[in-house]
C-alpha positions as CSV (number, residue, x, y, z in Angstrom):
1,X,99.5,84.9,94.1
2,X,98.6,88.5,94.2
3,X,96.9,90.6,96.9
4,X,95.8,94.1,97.1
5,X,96.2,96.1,100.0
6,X,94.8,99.7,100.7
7,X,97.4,101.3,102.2
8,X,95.9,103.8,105.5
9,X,98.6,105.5,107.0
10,X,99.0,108.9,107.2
11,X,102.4,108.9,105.5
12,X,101.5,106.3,103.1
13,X,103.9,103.4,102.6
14,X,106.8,105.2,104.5
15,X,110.6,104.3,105.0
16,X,110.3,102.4,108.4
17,X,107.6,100.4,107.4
18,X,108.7,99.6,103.7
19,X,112.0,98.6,105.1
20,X,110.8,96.1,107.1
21,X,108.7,94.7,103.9
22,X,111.8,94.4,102.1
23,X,113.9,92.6,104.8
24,X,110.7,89.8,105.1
25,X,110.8,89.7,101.0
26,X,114.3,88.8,101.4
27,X,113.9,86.4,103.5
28,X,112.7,84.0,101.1
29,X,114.2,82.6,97.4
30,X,110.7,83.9,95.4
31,X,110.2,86.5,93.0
32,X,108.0,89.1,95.1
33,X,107.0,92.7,92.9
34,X,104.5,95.6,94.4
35,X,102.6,97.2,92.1
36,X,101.3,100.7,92.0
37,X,100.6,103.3,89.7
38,X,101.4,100.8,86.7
39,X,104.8,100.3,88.0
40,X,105.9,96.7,89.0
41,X,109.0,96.9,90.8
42,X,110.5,94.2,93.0
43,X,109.6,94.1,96.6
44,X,113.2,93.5,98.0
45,X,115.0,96.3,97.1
46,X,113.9,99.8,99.3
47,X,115.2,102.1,96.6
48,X,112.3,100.4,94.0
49,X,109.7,100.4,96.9
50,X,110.0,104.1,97.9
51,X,110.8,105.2,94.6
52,X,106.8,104.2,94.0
53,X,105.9,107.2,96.5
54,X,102.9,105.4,97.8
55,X,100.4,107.9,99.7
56,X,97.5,107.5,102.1
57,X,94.1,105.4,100.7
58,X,96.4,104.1,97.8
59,X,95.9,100.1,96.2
60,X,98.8,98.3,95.9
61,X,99.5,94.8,94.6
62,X,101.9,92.6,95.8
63,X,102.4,89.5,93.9
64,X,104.8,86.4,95.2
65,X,106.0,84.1,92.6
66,X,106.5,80.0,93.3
67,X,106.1,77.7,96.0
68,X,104.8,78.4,99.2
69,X,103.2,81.9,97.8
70,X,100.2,82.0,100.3
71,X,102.6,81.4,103.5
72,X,104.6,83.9,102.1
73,X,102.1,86.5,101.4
74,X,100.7,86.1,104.7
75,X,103.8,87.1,106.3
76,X,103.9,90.1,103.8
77,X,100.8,91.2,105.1
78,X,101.1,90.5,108.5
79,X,103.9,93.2,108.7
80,X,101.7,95.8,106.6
81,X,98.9,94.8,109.4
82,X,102.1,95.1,112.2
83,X,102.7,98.4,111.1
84,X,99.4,100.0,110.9
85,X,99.6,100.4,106.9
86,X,96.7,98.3,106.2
C-alpha cells in the first residue's frame, strides 16, 4: 500500500519527528520505504530518512509491504498528523 503525504512543516521532515516515524516502522515485521526525490530508502533506519532532506510543501511516499499494510499505514500517518507534518 502506498500513500502520499505533503509534508507542511516549516522544517520539513525534521529529526524529532522522523525519529518517531522510524521507531513506529520498527515496530512492526513489514518492509516499510519513503520515497522522495526518486530515492526509495527504508523507513526504519533515521540515517536513510534524513539523508532524503525533505523540505516544507514536499510529496513523499511511504509504501508498507505485507499483511496488515492499511493498519500499519494508519499508524504511520497518524504520527505525521501527531506531529504537525501533514
Amino acid at each position: 500500500m502506498i500513500k502520499r503525504f505533503t509534508i507542511v512543516d516549516e522544517a520539513g521532515l525534521h529529526a524529532r519527528p522522523a525519529s518517531l516515524l522510524v521507531q513506529k516502522a520498527a515496530t512492526y515485521p513489514n518492509d516499510i520505504f519513503i520515497e522522495f526525490n526518486g530515492k526509495r530508502l527504508t523507513l526504519k533506519s533515521i540515517m536513510a530518512v534524513m539523508s532524503l532532506g525533505v523540505p516544507q510543501n514536499s510529496v513523499i511516499a511511504i509504501d508498507v509491504e505485507g499483511e496488515n499494510d492499511a493498519d500499519i499505514m494508519a499508524a504511520l500517518e497518524k504520527v505525521l498528523v501527531d506531529n504537525n507534518l501533514i
